[in-house]
C-alpha positions in Angstrom: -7.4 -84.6 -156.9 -11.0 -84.5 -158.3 -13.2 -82.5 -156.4 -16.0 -84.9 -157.0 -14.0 -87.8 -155.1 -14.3 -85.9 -151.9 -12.2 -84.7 -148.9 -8.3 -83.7 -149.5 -5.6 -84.8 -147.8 -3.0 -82.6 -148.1 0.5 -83.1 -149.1 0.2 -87.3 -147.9 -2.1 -88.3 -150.5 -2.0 -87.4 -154.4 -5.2 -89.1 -155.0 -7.6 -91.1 -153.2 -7.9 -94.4 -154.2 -9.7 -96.2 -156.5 -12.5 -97.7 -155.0 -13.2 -94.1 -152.7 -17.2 -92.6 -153.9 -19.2 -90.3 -152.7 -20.8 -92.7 -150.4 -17.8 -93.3 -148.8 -16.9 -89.8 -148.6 -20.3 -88.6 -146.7 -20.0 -91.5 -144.5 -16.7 -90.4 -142.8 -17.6 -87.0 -142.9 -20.3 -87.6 -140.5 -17.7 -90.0 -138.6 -14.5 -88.2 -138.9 -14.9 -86.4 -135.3 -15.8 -89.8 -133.6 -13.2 -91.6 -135.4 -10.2 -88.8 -134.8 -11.6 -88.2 -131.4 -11.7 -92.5 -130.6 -8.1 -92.6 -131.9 -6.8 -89.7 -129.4 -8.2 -91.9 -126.3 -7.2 -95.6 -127.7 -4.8 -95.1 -130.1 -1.5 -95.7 -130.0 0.7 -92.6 -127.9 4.0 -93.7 -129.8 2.9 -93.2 -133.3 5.5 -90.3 -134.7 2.8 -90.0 -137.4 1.5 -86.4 -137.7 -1.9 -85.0 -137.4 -2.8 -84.7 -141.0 -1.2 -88.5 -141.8 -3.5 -90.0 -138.5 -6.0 -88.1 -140.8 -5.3 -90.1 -143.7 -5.2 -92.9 -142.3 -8.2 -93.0 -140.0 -10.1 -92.1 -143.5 -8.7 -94.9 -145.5 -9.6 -97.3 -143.0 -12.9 -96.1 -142.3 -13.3 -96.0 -146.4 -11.9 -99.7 -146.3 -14.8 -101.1 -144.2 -17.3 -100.6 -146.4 -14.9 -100.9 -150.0 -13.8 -104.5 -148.8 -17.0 -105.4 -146.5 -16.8 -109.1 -148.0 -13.8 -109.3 -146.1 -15.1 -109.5 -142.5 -10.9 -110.0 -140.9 -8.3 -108.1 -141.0 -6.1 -110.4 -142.0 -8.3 -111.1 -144.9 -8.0 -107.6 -145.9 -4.8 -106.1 -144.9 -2.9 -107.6 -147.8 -5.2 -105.3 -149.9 -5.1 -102.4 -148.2 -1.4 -102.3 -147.6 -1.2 -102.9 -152.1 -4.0 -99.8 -152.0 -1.4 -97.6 -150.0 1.3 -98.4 -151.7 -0.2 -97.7 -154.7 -0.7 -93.7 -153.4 2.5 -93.4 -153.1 2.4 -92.8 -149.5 6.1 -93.2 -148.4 8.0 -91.9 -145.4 6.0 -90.9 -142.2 3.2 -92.0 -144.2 4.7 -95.7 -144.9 2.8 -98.3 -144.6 4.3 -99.6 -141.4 3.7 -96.9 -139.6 0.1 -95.9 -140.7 -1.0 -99.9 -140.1 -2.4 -98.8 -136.5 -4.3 -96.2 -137.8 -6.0 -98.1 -140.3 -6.7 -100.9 -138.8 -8.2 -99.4 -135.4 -10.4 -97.5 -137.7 -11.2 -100.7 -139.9 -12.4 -102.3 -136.6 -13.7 -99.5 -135.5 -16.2 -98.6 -138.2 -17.9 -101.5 -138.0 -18.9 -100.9 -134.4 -21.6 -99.5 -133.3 -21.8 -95.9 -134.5 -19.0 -96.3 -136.9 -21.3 -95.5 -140.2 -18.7 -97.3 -142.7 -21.8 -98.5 -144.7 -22.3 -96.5 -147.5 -26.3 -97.2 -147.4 -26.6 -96.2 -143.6 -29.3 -93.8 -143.2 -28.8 -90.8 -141.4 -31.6 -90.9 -139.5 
């Protein structure tokens, strides 16, 4: 993975997809604790996802907001998303149907208040 596209993700993603910058990148870095820590209180208990795919996931959603923000529904954008993680090669623990969840509480998420999915939010 190129070091200029940001964060790693271990043995569940080979790359980072397409539309992932450096904008995107610093934005969930300053929101990765709230987002990981927001998914421990509401997210989903059953998930057998691990640690490092929740990870993933919460980034690529969080990523997603501002990638796709002309698509303002989830419906609107989960068809795209779901072609985007397929495309990774993400398969097994870290198949799409059992990452959905993840991504979209962090889709929703991100645009909420404090989420910083924008990648021309200030840090001030």
């Amino acid at each position: 993975m190129p070091l200029a596209r940001g964060m790693q993700f271990g043995r569940l993603m080979s790359d980072l997809p397409q539309w992932w910058n450096a904008e995107i990148a610093a934005a969930w870095t300053r929101s990765r604790d709230a987002a990981i820590s927001d998914w421990k209180i509401r997210g989903d208990r059953s998930s057998s996802v691990d640690a490092e795919g929740v990870e993933h996931a919460l980034a690529f959603g969080h990523g997603a907001r501002s990638a796709y923000s002309q698509l303002v529904t989830w419906d609107a954008v989960a068809p795209h998303l779901r072609a985007d993680w397929i495309q990774l090669g993400n398969v097994g623990t870290a198949s799409w149907d059992r990452v959905v969840p993840i991504i979209e509480h962090e889709w929703l998420r991100a645009a909420g208040p404090g989420g910083d999915a924008s990648p021309d939010v200030s840090n001030t």
